[in-house]
N, C-alpha and C positions, 0 to 999 in steps of 0.2 A: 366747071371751074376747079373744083375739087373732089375728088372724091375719096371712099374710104372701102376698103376690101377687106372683109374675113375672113380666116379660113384655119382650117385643122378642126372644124367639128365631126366628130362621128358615133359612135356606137363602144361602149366600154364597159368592162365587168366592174362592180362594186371592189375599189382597193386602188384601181387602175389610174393610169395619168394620160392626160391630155394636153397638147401646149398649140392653142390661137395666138393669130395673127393677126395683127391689123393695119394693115398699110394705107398710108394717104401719098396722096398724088394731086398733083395741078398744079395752081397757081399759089404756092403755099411759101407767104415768107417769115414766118413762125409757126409754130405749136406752144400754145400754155397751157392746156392739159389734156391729159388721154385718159377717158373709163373705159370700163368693163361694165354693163347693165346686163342682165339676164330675166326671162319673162316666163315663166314656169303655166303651164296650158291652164285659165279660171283665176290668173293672180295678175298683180299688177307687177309692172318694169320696175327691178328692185337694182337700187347702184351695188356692184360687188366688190369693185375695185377701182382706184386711180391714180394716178401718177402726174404731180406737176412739180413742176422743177425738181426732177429729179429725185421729189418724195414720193412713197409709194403708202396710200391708203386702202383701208381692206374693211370690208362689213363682217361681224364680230364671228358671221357662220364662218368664212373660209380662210379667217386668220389660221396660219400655220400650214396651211396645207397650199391655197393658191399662193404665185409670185408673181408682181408686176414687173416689168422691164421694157426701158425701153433699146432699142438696136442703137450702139453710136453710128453717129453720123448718116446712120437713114431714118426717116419717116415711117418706122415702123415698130409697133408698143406689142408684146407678144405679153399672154395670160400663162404662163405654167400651171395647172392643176393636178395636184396630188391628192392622191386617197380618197377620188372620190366615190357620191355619194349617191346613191336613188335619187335623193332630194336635191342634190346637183343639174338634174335634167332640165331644158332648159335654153331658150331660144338666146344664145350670146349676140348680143349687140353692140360694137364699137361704138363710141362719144367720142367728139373730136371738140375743143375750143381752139379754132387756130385765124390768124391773119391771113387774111387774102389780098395779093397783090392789087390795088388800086380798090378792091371792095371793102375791106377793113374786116374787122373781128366779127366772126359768125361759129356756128356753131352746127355739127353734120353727122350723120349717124351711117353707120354701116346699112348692110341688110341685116344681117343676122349670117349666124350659124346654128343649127340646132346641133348637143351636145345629150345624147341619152346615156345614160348611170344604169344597166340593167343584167343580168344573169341572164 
């Protein structure tokens, strides 16, 4: 019914930028919010980022350096990350709260992207 797709993770020197995507698709007759969650290998799924109505939320490590946004008028919340960090490494995973046509308000997760911070 819907789904959600990431993409632009890969492999980055300490300083370097990266910008994810997250596109949703199906049966989708709103979106009320988009995260950024990320899962760092022995730690639990920490929120990084979100964006509802058009505000954009940040957890206090990647204020200044990541950006939320989302695309107008497409289904698509993209992550800009600047400068990042070792400690940035890091399975990125889409959040979706959105409406679904005749199913109503649910809530749907990417796969992930893994995002490595290394020299």
């Amino acid at each position: 019914q819907v789904q959600l797709v990431e993409s632009g993770g890969g492999l980055v020197q300490p300083g370097g930028s990266l910008r994810l995507s997250c596109e949703a698709s199906g049966r989708i007759f709103g979106i009320f919010a988009v995260s950024w969650y990320r899962q760092a290998p022995g730690k639990q799924r920490e929120l990084v980022a979100s964006i509802i109505a058009g505000s954009p939320t940040y957890v206090d490590s990647v204020k200044g350096r990541f950006i939320i946004s989302k695309h107008n008028g497409e289904n698509t919340v993209f992550l800009q990350m600047n400068s990042l960090k070792p400690e940035d490494t890091a399975v990125y995973y889409c959040n979706a709260d959105i409406s679904v046509l005749v199913d109503g308000r649910q809530i749907f997760w990417g796969q992930g992207t893994q995002v490595t911070v290394s020299a």
